[in-house]
VMD Tcl script that draws the C-alpha trace (Angstrom):
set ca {
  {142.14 46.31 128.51}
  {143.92 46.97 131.67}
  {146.06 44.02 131.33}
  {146.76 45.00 127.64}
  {147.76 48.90 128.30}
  {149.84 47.26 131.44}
  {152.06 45.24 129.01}
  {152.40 47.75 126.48}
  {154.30 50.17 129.15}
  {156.08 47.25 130.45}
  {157.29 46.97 126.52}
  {158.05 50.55 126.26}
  {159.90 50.42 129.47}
  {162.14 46.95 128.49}
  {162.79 48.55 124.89}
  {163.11 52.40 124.71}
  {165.24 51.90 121.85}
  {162.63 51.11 119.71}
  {160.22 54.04 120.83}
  {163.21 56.27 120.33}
  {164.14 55.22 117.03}
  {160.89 57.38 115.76}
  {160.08 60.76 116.17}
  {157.43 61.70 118.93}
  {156.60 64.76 117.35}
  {155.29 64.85 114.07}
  {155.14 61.01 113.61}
  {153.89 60.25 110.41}
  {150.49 57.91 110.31}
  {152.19 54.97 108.64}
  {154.82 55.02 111.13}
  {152.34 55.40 114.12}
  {150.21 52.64 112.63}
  {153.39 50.56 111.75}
  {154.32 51.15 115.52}
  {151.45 49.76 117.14}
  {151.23 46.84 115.41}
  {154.48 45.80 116.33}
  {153.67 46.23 119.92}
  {150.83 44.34 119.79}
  {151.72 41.85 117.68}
  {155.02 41.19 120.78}
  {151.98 41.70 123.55}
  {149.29 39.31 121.95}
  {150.77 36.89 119.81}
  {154.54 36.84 119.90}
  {155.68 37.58 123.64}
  {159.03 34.90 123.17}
  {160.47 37.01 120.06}
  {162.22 39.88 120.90}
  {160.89 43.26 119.21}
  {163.50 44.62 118.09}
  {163.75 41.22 115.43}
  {160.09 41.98 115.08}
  {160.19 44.78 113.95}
  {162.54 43.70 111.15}
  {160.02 40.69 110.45}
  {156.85 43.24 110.11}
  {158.73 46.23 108.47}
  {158.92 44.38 104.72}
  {155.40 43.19 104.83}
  {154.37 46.58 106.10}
  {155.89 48.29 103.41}
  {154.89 46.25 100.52}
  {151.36 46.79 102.08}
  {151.36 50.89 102.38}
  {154.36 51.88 100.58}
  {153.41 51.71 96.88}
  {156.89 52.53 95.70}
  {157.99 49.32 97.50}
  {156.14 46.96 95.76}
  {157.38 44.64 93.28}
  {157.22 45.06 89.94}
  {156.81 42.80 86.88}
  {160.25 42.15 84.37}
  {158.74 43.37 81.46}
  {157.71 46.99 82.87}
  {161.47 47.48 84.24}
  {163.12 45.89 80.90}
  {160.79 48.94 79.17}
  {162.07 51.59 81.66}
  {165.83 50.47 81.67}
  {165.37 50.69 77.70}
  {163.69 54.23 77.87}
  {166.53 55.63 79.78}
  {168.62 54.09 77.50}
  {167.41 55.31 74.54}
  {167.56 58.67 75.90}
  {171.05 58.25 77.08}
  {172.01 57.77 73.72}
  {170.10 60.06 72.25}
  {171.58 63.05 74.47}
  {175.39 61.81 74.02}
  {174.62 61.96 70.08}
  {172.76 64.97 69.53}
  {174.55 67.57 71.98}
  {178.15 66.42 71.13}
  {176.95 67.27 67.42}
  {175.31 70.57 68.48}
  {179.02 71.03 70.10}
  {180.98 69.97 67.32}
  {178.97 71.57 64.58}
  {179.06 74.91 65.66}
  {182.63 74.75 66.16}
  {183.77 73.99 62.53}
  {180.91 75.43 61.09}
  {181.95 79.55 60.29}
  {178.34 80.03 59.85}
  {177.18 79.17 63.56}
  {180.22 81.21 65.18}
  {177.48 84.19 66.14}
  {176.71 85.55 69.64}
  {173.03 83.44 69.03}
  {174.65 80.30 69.03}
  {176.88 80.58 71.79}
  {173.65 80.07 74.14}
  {172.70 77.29 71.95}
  {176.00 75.66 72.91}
  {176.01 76.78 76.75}
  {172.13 74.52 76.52}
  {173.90 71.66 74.74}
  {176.77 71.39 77.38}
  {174.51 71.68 80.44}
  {172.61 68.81 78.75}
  {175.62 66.73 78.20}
  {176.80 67.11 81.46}
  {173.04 66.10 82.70}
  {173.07 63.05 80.27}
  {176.76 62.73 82.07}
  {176.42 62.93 86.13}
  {172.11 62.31 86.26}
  {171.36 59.77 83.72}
  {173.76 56.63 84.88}
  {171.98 56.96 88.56}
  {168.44 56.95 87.43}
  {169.40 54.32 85.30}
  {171.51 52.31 87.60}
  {168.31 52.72 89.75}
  {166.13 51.41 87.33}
  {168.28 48.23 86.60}
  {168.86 47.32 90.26}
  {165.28 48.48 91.37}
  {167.36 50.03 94.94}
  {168.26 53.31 95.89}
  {171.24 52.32 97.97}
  {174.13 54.60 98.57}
  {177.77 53.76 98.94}
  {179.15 54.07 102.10}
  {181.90 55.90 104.09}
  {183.62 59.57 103.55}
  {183.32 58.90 99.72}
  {179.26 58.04 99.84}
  {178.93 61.20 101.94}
  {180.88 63.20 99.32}
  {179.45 62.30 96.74}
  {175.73 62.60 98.49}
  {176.41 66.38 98.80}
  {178.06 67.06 95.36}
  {176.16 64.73 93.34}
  {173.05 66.13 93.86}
  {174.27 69.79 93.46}
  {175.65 69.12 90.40}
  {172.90 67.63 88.98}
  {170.47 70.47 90.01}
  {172.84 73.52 88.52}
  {173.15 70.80 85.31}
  {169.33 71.07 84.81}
  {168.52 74.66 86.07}
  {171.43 75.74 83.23}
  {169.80 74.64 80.29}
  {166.23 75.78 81.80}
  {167.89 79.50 81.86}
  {169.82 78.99 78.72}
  {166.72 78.16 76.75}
  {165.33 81.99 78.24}
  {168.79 83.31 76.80}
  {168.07 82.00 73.68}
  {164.65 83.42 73.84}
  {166.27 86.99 74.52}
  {168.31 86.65 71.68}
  {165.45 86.24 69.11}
  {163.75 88.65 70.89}
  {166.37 91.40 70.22}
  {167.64 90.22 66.77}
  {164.01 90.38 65.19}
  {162.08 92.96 67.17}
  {165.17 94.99 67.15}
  {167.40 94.32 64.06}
  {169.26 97.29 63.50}
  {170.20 97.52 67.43}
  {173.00 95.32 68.56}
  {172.34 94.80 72.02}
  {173.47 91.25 72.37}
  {177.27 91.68 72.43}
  {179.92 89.11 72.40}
  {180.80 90.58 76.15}
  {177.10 90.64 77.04}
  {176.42 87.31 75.93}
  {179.59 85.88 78.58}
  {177.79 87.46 81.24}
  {175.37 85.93 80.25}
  {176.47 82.02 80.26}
  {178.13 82.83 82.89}
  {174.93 83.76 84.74}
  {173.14 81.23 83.80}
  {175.88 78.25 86.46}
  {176.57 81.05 88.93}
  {172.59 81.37 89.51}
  {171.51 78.06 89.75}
  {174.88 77.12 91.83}
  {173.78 79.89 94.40}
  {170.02 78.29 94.77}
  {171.71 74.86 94.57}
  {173.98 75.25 97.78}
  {171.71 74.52 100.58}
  {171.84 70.60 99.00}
  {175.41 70.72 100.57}
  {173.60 71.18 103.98}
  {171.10 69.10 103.89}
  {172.17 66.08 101.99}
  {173.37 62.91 103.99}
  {173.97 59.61 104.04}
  {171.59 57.55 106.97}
  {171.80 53.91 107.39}
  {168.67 52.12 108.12}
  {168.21 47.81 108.42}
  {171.95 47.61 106.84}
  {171.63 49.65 104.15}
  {172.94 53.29 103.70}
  {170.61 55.68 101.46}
  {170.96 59.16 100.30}
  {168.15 61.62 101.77}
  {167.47 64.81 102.70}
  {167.28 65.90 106.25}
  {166.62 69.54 106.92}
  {167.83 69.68 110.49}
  {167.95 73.03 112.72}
  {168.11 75.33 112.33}
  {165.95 74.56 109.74}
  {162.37 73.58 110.31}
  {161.61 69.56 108.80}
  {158.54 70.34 107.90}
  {158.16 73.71 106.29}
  {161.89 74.53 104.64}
  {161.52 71.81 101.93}
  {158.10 73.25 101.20}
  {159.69 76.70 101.10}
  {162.35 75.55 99.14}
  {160.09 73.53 96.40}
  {158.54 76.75 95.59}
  {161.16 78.98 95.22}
  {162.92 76.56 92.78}
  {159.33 76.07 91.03}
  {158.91 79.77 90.68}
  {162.40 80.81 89.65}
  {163.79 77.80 86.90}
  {159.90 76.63 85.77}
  {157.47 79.39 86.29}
  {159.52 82.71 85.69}
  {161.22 81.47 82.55}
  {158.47 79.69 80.83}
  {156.53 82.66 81.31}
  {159.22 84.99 80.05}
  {160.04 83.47 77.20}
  {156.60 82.84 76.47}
  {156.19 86.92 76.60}
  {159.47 87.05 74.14}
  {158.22 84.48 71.57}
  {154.82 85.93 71.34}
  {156.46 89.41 70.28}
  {158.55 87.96 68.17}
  {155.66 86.07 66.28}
  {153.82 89.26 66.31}
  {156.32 90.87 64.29}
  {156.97 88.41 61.80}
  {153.33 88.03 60.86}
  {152.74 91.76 61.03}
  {155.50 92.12 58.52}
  {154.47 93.05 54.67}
  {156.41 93.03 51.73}
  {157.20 96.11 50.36}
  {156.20 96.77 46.35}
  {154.56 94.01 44.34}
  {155.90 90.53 44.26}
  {154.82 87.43 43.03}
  {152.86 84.70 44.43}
  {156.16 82.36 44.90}
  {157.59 85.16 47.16}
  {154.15 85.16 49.13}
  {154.29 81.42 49.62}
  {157.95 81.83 50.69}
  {156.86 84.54 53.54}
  {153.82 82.35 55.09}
  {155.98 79.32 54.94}
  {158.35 81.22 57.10}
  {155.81 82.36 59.58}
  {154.49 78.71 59.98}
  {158.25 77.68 60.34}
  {158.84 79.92 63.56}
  {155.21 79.60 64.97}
  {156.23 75.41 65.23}
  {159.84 76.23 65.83}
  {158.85 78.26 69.07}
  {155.37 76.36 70.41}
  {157.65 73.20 70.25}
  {160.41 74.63 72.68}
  {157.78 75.93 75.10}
  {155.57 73.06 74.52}
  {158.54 70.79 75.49}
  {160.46 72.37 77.96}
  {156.86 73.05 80.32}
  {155.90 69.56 79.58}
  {159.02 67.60 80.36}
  {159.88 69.69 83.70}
  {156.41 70.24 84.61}
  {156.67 66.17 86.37}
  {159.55 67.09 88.32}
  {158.45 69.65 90.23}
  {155.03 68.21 90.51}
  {156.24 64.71 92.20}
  {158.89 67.05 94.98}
  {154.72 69.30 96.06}
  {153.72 65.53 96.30}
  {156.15 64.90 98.46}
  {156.68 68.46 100.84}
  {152.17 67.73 101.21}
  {151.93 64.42 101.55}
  {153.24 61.97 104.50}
  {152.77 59.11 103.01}
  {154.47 59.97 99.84}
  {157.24 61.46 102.08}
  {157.79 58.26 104.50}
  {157.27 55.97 101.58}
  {158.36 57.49 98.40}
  {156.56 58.12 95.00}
  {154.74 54.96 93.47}
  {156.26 53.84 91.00}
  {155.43 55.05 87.87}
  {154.98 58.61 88.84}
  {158.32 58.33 90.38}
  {159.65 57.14 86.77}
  {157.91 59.89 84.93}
  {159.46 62.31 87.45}
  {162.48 60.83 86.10}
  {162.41 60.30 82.74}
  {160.93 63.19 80.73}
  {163.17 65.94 82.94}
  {165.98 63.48 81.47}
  {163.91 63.50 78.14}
  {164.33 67.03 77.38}
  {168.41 66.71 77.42}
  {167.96 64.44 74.38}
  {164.96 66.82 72.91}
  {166.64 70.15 72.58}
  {169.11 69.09 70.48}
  {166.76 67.23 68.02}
  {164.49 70.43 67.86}
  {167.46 72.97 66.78}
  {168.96 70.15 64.16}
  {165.73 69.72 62.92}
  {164.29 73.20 62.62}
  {167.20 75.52 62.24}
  {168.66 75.17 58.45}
  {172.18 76.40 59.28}
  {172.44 73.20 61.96}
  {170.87 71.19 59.33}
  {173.70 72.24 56.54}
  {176.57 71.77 59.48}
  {175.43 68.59 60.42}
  {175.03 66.90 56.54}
  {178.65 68.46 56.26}
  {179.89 66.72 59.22}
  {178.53 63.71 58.60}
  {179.91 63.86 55.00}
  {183.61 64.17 56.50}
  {183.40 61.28 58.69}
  {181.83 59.24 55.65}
  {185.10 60.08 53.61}
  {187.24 59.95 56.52}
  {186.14 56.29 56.83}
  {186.30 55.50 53.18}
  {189.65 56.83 53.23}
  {190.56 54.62 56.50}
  {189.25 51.51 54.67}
  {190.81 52.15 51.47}
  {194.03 52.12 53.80}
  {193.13 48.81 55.52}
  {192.56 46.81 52.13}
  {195.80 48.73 50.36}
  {197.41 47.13 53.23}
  {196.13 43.87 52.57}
  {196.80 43.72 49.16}
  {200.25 44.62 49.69}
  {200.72 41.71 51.96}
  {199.03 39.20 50.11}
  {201.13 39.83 46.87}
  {203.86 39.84 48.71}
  {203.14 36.57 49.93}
  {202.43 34.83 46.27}
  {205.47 36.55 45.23}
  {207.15 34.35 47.98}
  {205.72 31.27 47.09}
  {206.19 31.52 43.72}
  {209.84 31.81 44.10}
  {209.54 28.71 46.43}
  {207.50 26.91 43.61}
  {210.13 27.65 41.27}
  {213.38 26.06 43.26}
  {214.27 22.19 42.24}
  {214.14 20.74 45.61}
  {216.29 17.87 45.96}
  {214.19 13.83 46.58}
  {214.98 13.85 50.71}
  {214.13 17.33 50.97}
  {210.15 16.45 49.83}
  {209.87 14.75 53.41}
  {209.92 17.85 55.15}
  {206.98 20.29 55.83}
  {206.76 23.28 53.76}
  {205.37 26.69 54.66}
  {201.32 26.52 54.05}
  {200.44 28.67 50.49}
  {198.39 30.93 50.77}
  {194.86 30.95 48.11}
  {194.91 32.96 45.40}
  {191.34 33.53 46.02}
  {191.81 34.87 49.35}
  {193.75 37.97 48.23}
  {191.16 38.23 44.76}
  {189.06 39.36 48.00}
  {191.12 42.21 48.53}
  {190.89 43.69 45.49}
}
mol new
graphics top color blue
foreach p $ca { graphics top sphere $p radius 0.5 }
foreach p [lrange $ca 0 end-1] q [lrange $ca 1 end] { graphics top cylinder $p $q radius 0.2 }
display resetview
């Protein structure tokens, strides 16, 4: 034992470098444990190689063995993820730009109500925009590597903030929208929402998240480790390691999941409330009674789905960064896998949902959109009614020409030479 404790300071004495590359102080238990085998695997069994290549011979079987998120995974399960994101992707692109477009043309969705409808379905597209193609890019090449240089560290520190205010937008849009139903039923014949209010509003609801968003400028950076450059946090002084993520986990948890789900929550159930405590005044028929509890059911689905979805789809997110900030091997290693992926994908998901839910559920969108759609159907029609006119007017044009042709008495040397090819009659009876 004396012998063995001997070499291992003669090791640490040869090859600081490697001691140094870890922390002393709050060494994590993998990397302690990942540590000592090295050394003894130089001491004991492998004195000729040098340790510093040793260490790059045990780190990838090391990993594979405690670092879940490392570990390969089957084709099939990644062809299924890529195709999820993709589907999403799509999805999102679709449904806000017609959310966008909709409302524009459509006079009866230019109200102060839908404006935070629209603020929602541009946060979303610019989430499907600046998130999306990473997590999928991710997916597809199963790395995390950064680019490197001035332009990875850039883009390490505005990527990230971006993508944060993107998300934390639509979380307080959807509590705007919640305000707005709030005051227009519980308080009809007050107009509190103005057109001026509602700027301040939107407005609000970047300038908020931007502020909580900054410290990502900070503490974003690019670090290279075995050759490859990554992304990462690193909450340096004169912030503590250990405790400011924590810190900073909750106060993002409490302020874009718990504050707003719980508000609006507060605002839907009054607004229910006062639509089922509503009567009908005078005697009307049973078809007008029908009409009445239809509508109830209507905005008791309408408003469980968007608090139903919106809790459920960010609840992940903010669940996998606690398992990180409270657990060191989830913080030296990463997520596994598939909780990393549904950290991922249904924060992602809810981009694509929100516009599905007011398309579906709101008639007004529903009208818009069948108009739209009808305009680009005849604006097609129309574009392919110009295509074959064009056609046609070639193609007679051409038997026109070799009729004429047909018609000329060509004298007997002149048959030797080639003559321009005639075109089928039944290729232009296609055109008509």
């Amino acid at each position: 034992m004396k012998e063995a404790a001997d070499k291992m300071s003669t090791v640490d004495q040869e090859h600081p470098e490697v001691l140094n590359s870890y922390p002393q102080e709050g060494t994590s238990v993998i990397t302690s444990r990942f540590t000592s085998i090295a050394r003894r695997e130089y001491i004991f069994y492998r004195p000729h190689v040098h340790i510093c290549e040793l260490y790059l011979l045990l780190s990838d079987i090391f990993l594979y063995d405690y670092c879940p998120l490392l570990s390969p995974e089957g084709l099939l399960m990644r062809a299924a993820k890529i195709t999820g994101f993709a589907v999403i992707i799509a999805t999102s692109l679709f449904g806000n730009l017609l959310v966008i477009i909709v409302t524009r043309r459509d006079q009866r969705l230019k109200k102060v109500a839908f404006t935070f409808v629209v603020n929602m379905a541009i946060a979303d597209l610019l989430t499907t925009v600046i998130n999306m193609p990473e997590s999928l890019y991710e997916q597809i090449k199963d790395t995390d590597e950064w680019i490197a240089g001035h332009i990875g560290v850039v883009l390490c520190k505005l990527l990230p903030f971006c993508q944060q205010v993107c998300s934390f937008c639509s979380a307080l849009s959807l509590l705007a929208i919640a305000s707005d139903r709030f005051f227009a039923i519980c308080f009809p014949l007050r107009k509190l929402l103005t057109r001026k209010l509602s700027t301040i509003i939107i407005v609000s609801t970047w300038l908020i998240p931007s502020f909580f968003s900054a410290p990502m400028f900070l503490v974003n950076n690019v670090v290279k480790e075995k050759g490859i450059f990554f992304c990462v946090e690193e909450w340096s002084a004169p912030f503590d390691s250990l405790e400011s993520p924590k810190y900073y986990t909750v106060i993002l948890f409490v302020l874009f999941y718990i504050l707003p789900l719980a508000i609006a929550s507060v605002l839907y159930g009054c607004v229910i409330h006062k639509i089922w405590k509503r009567k009908i005044v005078g005697n009307h028929s049973s078809k007008t009674k029908r009409l009445l509890s239809r509508s109830r059911r209507k905005s008791l689905k309408i408003f469980i789905t968007i608090l139903v979805c919106f809790a459920f789809c960010w609840l992940p997110d903010h669940v996998a960064y606690f398992l990180i900030d409270d657990n060191e091997e989830f913080r030296d290693c990463g997520l596994p896998r598939d909780i990393y992926y549904v950290s991922l994908f249904f924060p992602h998901a809810i981009s694509a949902l929100n516009p599905c839910i007011y398309i579906i559920f709101n008639q007004d969108f529903r009208s818009g959109t069948k108009d739209l759609l009808i305009m680009c159907r005849r604006v097609l029609f129309r574009w392919n009614e110009l295509v074959d006119s064009r056609n046609r007017s070639s193609c007679n044009d051409k038997m026109s020409w070799d009729e004429e042709k047909q018609s000329e008495i060509y004298p007997l040397h002149s048959l030797k030479t080639r003559r321009p090819p005639k075109m089928s009659t039944e290729y232009c009876k296609s055109y008509v």
